[in-house]
Backbone as CSV, one residue per row, in Angstrom:
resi,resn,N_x,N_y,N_z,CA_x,CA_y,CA_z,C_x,C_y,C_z
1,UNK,0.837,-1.199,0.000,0.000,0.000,0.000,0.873,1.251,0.000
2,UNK,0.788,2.175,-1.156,1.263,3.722,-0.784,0.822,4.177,0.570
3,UNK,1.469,5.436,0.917,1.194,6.518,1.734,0.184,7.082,1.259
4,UNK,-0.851,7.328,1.931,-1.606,8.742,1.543,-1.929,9.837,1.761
5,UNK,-0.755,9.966,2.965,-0.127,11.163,3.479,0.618,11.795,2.078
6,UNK,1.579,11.182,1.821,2.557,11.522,0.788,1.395,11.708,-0.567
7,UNK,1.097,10.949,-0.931,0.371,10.546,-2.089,-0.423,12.026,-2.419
8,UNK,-1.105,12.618,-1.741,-2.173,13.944,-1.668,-1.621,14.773,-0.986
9,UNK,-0.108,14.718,-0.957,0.841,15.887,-0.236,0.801,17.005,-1.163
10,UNK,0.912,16.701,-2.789,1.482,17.668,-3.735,-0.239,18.877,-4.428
11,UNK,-1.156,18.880,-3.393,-2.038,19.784,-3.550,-1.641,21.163,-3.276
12,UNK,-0.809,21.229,-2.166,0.016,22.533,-1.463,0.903,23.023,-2.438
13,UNK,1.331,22.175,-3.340,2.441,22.881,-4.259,1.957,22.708,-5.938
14,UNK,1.129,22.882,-6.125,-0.061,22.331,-7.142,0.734,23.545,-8.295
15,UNK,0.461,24.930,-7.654,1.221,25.988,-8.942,2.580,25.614,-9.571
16,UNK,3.476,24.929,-8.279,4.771,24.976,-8.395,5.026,23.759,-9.161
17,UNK,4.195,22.542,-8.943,3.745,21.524,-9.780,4.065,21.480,-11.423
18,UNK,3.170,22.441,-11.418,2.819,22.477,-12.814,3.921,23.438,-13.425
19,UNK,4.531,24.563,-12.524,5.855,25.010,-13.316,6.841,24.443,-13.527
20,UNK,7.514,23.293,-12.394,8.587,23.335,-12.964,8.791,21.401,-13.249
21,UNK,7.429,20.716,-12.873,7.189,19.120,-13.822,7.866,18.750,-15.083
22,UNK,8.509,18.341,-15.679,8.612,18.383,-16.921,7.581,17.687,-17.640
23,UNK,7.456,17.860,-18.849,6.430,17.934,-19.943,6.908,15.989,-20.377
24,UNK,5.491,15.662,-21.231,6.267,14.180,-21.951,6.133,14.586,-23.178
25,UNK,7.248,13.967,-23.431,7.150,13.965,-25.315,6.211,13.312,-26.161
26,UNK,6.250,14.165,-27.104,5.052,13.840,-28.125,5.335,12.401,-28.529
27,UNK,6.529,11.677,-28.674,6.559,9.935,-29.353,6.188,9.551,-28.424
28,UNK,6.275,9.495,-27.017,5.728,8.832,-26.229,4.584,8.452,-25.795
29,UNK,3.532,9.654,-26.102,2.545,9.438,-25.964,2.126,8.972,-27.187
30,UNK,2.455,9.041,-27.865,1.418,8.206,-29.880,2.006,6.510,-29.055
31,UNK,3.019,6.355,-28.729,3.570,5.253,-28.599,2.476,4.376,-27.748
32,UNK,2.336,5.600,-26.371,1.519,4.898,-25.310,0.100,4.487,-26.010
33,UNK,-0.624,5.549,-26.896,-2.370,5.409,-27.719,-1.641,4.136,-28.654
34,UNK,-0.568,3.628,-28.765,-0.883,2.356,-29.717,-1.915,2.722,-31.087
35,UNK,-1.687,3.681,-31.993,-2.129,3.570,-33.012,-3.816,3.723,-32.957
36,UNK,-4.071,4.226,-32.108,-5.279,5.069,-31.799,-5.848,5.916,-32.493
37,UNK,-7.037,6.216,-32.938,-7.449,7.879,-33.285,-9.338,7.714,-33.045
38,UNK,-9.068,9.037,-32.785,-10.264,9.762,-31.959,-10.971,9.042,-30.557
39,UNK,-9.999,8.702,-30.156,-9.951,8.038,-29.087,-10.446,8.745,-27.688
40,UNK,-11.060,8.656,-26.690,-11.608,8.880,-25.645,-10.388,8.545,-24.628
41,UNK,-9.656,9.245,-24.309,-9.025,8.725,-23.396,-8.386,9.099,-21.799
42,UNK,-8.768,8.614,-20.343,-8.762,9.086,-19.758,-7.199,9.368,-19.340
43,UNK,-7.288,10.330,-18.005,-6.087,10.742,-18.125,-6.578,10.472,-16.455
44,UNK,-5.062,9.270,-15.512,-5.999,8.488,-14.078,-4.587,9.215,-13.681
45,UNK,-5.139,9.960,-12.066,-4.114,11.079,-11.509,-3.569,12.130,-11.999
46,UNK,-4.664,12.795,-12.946,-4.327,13.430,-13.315,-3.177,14.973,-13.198
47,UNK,-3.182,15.000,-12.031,-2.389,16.424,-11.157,-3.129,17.523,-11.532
48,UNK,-1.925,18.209,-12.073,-2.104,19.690,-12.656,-2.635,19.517,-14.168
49,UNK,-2.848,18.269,-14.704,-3.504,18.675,-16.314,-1.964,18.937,-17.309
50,UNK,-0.650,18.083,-16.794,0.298,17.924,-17.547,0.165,17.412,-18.606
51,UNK,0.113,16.010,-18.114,-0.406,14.720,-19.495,-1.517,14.872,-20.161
52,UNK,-2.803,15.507,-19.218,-3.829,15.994,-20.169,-3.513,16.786,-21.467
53,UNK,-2.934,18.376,-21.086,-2.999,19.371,-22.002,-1.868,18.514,-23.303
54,UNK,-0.689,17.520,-23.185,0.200,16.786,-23.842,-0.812,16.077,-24.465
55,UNK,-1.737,15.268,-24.180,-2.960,14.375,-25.126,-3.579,15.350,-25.915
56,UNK,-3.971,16.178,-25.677,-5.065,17.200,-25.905,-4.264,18.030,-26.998
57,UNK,-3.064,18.027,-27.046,-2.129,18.753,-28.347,-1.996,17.779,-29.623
58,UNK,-1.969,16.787,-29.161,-1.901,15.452,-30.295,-2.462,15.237,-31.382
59,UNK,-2.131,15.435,-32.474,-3.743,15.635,-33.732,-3.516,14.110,-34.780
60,UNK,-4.780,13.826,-34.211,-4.923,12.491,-35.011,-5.789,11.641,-33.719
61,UNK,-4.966,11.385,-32.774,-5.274,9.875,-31.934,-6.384,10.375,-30.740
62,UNK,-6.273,11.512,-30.775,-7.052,11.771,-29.598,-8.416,12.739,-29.846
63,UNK,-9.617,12.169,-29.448,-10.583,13.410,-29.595,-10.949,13.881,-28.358
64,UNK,-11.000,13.290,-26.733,-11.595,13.728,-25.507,-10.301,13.189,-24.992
65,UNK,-10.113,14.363,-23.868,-9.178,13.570,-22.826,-10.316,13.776,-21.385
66,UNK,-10.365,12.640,-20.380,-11.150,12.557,-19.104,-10.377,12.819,-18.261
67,UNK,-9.714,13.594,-17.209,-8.476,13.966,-16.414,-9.620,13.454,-15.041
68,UNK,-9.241,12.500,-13.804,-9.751,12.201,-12.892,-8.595,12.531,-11.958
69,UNK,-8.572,13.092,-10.766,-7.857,13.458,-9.745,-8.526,13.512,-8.309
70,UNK,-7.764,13.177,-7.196,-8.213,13.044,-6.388,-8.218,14.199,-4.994
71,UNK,-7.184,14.866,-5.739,-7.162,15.968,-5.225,-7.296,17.291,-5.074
72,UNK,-8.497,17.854,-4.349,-8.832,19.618,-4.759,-7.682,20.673,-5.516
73,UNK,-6.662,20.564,-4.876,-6.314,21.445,-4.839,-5.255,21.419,-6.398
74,UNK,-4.703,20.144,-7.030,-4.492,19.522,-8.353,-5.533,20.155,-9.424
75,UNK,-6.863,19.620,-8.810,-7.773,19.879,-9.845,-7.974,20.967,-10.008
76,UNK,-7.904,21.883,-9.271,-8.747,23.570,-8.944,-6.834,24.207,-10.382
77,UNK,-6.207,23.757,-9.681,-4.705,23.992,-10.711,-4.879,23.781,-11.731
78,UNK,-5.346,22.324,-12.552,-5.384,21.711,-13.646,-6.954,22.502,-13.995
79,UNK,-7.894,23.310,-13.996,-8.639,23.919,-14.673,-8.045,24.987,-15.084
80,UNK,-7.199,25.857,-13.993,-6.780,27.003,-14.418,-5.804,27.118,-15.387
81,UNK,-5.416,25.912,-15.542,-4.013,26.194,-16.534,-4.480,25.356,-17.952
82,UNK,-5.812,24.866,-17.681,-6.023,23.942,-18.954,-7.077,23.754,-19.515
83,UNK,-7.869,25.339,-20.907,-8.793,25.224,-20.829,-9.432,24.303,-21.249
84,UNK,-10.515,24.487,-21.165,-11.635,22.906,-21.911,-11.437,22.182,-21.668
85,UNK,-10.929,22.005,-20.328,-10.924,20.730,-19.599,-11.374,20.380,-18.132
86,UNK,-12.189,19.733,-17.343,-12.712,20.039,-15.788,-12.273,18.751,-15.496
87,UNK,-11.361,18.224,-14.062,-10.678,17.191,-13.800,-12.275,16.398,-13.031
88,UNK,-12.239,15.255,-12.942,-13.400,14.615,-12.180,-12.773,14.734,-10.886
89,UNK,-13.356,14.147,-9.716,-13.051,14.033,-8.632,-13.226,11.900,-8.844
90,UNK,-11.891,11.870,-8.374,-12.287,10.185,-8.139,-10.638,10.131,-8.220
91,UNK,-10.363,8.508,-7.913,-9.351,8.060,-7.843,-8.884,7.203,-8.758
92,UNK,-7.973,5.969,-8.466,-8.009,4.868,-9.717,-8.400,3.856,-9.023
93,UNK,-9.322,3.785,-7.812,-9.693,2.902,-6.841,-11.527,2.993,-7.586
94,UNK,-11.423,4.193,-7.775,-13.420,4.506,-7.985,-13.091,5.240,-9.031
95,UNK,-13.262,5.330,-10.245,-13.306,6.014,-11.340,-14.329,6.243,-11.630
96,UNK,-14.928,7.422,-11.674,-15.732,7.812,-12.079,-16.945,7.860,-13.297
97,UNK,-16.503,6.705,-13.991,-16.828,6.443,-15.375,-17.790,5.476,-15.677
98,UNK,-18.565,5.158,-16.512,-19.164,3.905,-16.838,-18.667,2.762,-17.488
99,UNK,-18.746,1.788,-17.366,-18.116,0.571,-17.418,-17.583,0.456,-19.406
100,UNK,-16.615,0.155,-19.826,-17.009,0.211,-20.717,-16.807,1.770,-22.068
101,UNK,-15.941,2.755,-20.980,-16.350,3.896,-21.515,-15.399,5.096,-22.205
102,UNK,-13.927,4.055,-22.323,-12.816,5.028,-22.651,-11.550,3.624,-23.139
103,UNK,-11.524,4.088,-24.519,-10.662,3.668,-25.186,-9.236,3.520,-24.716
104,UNK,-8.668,4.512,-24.000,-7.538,4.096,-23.478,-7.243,5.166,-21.957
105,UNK,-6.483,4.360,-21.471,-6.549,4.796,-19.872,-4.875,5.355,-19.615
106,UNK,-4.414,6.313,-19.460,-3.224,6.662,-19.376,-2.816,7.269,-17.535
107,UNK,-1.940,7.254,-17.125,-1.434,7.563,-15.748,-0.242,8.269,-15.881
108,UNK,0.291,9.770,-15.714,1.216,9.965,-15.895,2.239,10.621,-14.921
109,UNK,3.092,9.821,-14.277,3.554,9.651,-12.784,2.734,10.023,-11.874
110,UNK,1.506,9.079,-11.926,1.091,8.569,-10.850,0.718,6.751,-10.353
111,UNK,1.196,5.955,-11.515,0.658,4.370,-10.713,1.325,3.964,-10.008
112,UNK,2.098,4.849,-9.456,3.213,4.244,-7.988,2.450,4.568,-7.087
113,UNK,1.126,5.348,-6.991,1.008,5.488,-5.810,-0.638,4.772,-5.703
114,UNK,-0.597,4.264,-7.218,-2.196,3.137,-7.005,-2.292,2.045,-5.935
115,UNK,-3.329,1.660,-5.207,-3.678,0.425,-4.757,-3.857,-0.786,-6.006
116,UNK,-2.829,-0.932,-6.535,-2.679,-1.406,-8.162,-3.493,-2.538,-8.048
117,UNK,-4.227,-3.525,-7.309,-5.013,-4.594,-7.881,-6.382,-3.886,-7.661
118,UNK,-6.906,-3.303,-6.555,-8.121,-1.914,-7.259,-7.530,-1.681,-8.078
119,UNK,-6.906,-0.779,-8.392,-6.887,0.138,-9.941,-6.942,-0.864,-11.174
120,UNK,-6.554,-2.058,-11.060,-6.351,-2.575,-12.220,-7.707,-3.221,-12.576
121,UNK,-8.593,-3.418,-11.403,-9.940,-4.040,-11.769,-10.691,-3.049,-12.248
122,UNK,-10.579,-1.338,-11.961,-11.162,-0.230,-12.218,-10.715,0.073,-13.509
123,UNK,-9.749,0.178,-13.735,-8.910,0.135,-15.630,-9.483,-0.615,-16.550
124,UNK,-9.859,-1.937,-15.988,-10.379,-3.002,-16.495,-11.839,-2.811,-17.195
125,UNK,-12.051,-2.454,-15.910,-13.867,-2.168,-16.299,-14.793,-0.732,-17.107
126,UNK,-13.315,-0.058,-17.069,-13.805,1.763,-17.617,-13.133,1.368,-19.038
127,UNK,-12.460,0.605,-19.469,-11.833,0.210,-20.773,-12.768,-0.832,-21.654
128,UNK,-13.006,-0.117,-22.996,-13.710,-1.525,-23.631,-12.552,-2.354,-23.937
129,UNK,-12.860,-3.416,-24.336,-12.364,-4.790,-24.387,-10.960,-4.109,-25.812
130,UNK,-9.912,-4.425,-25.777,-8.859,-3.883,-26.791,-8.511,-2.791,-26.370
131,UNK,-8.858,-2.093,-25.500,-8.408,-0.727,-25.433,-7.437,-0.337,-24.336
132,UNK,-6.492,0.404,-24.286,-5.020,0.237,-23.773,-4.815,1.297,-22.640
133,UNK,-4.017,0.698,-21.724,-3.690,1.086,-20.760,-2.216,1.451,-20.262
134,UNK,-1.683,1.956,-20.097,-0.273,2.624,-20.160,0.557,4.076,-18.974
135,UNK,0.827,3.347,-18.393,1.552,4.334,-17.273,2.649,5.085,-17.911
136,UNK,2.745,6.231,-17.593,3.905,7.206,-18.153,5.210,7.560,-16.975
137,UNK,6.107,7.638,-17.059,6.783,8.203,-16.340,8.276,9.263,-16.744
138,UNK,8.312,10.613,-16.242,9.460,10.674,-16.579,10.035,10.952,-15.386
139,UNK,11.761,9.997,-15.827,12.718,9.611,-14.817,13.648,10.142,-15.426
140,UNK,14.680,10.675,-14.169,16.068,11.343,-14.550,17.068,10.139,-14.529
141,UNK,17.487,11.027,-15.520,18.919,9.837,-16.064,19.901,9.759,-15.018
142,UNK,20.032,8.850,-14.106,20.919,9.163,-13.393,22.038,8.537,-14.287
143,UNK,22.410,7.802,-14.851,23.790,7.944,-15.772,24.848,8.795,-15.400
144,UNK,23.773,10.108,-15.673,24.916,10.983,-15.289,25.276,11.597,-14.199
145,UNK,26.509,11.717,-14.064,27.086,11.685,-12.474,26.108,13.166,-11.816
146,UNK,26.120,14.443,-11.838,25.240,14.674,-11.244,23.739,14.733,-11.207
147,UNK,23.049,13.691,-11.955,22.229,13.845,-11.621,21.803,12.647,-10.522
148,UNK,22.987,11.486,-10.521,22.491,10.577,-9.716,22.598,11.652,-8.276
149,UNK,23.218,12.205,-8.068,23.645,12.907,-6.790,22.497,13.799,-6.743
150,UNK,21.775,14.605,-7.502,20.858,15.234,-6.890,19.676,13.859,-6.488
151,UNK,19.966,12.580,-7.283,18.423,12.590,-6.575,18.920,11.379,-5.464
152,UNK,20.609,11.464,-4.780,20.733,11.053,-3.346,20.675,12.250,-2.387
153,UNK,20.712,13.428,-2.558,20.284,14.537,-1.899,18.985,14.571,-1.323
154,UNK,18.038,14.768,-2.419,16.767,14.365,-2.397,16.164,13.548,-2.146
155,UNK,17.039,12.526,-2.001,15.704,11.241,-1.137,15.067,11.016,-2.664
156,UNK,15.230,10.960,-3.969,14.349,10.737,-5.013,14.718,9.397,-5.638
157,UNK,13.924,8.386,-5.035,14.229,6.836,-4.878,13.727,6.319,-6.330
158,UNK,12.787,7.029,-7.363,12.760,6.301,-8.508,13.623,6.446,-9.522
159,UNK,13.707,5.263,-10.416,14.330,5.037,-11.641,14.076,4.073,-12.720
160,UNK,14.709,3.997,-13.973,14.246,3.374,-14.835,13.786,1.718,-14.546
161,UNK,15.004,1.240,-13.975,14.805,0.274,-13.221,13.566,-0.443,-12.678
162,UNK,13.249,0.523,-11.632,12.179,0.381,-10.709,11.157,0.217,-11.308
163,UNK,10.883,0.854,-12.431,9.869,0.593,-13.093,8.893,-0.405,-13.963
164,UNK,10.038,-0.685,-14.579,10.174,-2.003,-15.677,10.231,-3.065,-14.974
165,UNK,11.007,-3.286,-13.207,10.695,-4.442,-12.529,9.729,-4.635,-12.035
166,UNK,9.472,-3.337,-10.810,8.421,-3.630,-9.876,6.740,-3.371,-10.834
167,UNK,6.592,-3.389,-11.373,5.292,-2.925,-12.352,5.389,-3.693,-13.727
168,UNK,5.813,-4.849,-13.901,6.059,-5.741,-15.324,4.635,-6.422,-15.371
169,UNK,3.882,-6.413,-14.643,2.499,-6.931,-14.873,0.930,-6.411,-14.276
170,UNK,0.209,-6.472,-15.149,-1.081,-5.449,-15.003,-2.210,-6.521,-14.557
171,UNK,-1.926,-7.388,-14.493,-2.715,-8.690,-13.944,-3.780,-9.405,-14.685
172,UNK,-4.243,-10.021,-14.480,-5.170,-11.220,-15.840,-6.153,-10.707,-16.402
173,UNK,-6.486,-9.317,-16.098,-7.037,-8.725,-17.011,-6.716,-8.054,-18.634
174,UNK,-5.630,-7.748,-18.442,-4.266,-7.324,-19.679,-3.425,-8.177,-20.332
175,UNK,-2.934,-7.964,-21.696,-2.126,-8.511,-22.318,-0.876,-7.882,-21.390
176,UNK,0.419,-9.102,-21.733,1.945,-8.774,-21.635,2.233,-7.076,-21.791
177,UNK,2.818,-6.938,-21.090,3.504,-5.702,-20.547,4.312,-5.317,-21.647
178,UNK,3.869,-4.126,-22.476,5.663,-3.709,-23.737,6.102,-2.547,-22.853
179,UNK,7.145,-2.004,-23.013,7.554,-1.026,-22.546,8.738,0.045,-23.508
180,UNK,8.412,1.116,-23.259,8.717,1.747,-24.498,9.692,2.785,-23.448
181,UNK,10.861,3.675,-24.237,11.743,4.208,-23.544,12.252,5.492,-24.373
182,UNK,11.700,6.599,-24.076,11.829,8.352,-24.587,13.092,8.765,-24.320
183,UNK,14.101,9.213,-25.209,15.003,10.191,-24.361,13.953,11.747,-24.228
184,UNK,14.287,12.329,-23.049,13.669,13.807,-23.028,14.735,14.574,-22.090
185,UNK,14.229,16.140,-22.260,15.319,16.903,-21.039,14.602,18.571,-21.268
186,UNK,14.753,18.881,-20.232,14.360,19.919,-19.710,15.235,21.300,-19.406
187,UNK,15.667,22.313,-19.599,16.486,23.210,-19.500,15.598,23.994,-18.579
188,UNK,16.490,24.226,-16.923,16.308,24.861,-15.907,17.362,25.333,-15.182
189,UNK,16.867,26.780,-14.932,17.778,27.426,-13.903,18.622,26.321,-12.750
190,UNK,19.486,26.738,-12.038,19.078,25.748,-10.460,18.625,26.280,-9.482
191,UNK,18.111,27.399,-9.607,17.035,27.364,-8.643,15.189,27.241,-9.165
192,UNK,15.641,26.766,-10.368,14.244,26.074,-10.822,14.166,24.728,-10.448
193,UNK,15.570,23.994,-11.134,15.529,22.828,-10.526,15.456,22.745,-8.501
194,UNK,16.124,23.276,-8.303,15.427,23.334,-6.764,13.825,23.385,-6.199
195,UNK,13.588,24.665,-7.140,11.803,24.623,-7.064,11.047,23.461,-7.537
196,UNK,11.547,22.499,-8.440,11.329,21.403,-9.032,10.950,20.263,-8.129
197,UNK,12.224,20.274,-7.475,12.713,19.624,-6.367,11.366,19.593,-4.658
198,UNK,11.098,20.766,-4.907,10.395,21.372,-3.749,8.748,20.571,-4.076
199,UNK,8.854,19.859,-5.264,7.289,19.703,-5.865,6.977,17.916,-5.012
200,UNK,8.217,17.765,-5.057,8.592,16.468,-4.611,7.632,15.728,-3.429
201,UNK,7.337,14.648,-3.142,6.649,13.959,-2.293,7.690,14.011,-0.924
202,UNK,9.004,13.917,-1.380,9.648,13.265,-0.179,9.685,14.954,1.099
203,UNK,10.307,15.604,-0.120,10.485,17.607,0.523,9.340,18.150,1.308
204,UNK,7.859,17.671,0.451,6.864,17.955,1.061,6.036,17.630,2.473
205,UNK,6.667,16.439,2.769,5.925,15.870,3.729,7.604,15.705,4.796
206,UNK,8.684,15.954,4.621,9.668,16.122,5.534,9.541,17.134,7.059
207,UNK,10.504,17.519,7.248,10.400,18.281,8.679,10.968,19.638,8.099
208,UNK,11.470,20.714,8.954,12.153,21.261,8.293,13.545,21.311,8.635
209,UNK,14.316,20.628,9.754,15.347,20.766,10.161,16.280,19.505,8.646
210,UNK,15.265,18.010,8.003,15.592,17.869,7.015,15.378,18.805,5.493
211,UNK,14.254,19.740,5.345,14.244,20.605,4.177,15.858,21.627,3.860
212,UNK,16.098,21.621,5.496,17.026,22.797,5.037,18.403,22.049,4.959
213,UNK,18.462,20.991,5.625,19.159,19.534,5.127,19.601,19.656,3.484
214,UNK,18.608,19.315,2.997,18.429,19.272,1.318,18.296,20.402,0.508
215,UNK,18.199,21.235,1.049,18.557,22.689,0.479,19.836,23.175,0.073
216,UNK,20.016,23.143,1.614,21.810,23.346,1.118,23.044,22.338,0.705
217,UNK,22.471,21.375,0.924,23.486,19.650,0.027,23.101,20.112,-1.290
218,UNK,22.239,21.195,-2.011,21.595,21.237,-2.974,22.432,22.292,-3.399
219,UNK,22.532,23.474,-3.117,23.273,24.355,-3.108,24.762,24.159,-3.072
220,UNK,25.573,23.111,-2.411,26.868,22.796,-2.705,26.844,21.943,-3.846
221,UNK,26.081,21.410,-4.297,26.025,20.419,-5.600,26.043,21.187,-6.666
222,UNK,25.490,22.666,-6.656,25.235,23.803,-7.673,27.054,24.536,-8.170
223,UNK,27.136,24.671,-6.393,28.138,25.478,-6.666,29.336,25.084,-6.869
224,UNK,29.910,23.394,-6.299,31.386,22.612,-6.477,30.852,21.696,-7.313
225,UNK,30.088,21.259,-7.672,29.803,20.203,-9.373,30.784,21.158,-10.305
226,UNK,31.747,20.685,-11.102,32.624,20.622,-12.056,31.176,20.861,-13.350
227,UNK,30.407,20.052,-13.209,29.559,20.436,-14.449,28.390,21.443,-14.605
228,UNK,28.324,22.003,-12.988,27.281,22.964,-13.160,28.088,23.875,-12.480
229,UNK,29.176,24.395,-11.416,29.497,25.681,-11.251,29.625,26.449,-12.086
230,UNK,28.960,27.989,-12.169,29.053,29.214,-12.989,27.939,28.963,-13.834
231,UNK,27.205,28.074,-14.113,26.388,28.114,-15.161,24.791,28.887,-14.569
232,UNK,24.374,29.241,-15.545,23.127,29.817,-15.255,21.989,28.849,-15.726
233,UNK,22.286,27.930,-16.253,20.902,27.167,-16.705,21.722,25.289,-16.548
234,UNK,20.623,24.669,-16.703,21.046,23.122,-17.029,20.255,22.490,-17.229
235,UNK,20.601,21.353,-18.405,19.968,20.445,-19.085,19.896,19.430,-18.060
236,UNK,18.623,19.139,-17.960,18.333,18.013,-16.619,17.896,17.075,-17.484
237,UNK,18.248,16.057,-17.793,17.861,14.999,-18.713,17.466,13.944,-18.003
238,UNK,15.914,13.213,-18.733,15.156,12.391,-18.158,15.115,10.837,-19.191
239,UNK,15.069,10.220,-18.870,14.384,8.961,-19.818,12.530,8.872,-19.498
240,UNK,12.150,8.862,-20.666,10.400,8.996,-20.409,9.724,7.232,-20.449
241,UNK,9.582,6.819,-19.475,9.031,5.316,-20.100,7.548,4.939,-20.032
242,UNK,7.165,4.420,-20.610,5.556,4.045,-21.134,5.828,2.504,-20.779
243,UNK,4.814,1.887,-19.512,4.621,0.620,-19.554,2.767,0.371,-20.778
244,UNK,2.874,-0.475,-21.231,1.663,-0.680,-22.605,0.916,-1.915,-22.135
245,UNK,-0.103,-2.041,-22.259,-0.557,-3.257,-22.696,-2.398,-2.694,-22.707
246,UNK,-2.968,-4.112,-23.092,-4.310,-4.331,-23.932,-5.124,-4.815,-22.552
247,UNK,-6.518,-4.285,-22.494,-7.431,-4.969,-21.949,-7.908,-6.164,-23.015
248,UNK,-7.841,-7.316,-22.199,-8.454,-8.808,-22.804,-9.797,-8.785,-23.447
């Protein structure tokens, strides 16, 4: 079971959310719709209306995106920043939907924090029969040497890894698991990436004698990193991965 302390922590930082999140790339998502068009497709945790307004740019595969969120203060964010679109209130435990009622079901960093055998019976049943289901995530490359270090600063425990292992199956409702793999990257100040940082589950729900902990381990990483002292901006590079598969 997730936290759901943590899990509905990031309502408080909902503006900051949505500034400094990075975006998914456009192959990734055609990749995730599997050859889709005019497709109905919901968008489960939605946040701030990231992955939504990214579906909703797409011309061809997509005609409705459904953004469901569970949290006020996400959703009240994700209207303001995304018109023609109103997030539902529901979870991936209770979806809001009728059985049957959306071509493809997308999650975009959020099925880490599903009760994944609910969610997967709820995916199951809001999906007609063929229609695809696909978690998004974007993860920083730790490859590279500092970025593994910002995210041991940060307490930021996911990675490509983690993904592709702990989540390789959607359960007997779904076809086999494909998994698809984006390069992407983001150009930010560092004190954007800090604000970035601040959007975080782990920062949010900490103390503050650890915030200011990670503030300033953050701040010496800025200023003695060989690859970021003096610079005013940096390429924070992510790998974007799409787990895929088919309702039976």
């Amino acid at each position: 079971m997730t936290d759901p302390t943590a899990a509905l922590s990031f309502g408080a930082a909902a503006a900051e959310y949505d500034r400094f999140r990075p975006r998914y790339p456009e192959a990734a998502l055609r990749w995730a719709l599997d050859g889709l068009h005019d497709a109905r497709v919901v968008d489960l945790g939605a946040g701030t209306g990231i992955l939504t307004r990214g579906l909703l740019a797409l011309t061809g595969p997509v005609a409705q995106v459904v953004p469901v969120e569970p949290d006020p203060g996400m959703r009240a964010q994700l209207a303001a920043a995304t018109p023609g679109a109103t997030a539902l209130a529901g979870s991936a435990e209770a979806v809001p939907l009728p059985d049957g009622s959306a071509d493809a079901v997308l999650a975009g960093q959020a099925y880490h924090w599903f009760d994944r055998e609910r969610a997967h019976a709820e995916v199951a049943r809001v999906l007609r029969p063929g229609g695809t289901f696909a978690p998004v995530w974007n993860i920083r490359d730790e490859r590279v040497g500092w970025v593994a270090e910002l995210s041991r600063i940060a307490h930021l425990g996911d990675n490509a890894g983690d993904v592709t292992q702990r989540y390789a199956d959607f359960g007997g409702a779904f076809t086999a698991v494909e998994v698809g793999e984006f390069p992407h990257a983001t150009t930010l100040t560092p004190d954007e990436v800090v604000g970035m940082l601040h959007t975080r589950s782990f920062w949010l729900t900490a103390d503050t004698d650890e915030r200011r902990r990670v503030d300033a381990e953050l701040a010496e990483l800025f200023a003695g990193h060989p690859d970021l002292a003096g610079r005013d901006a940096v390429e924070l590079p992510y790998r974007t991965m799409v787990l895929r598969a088919r309702r039976r």
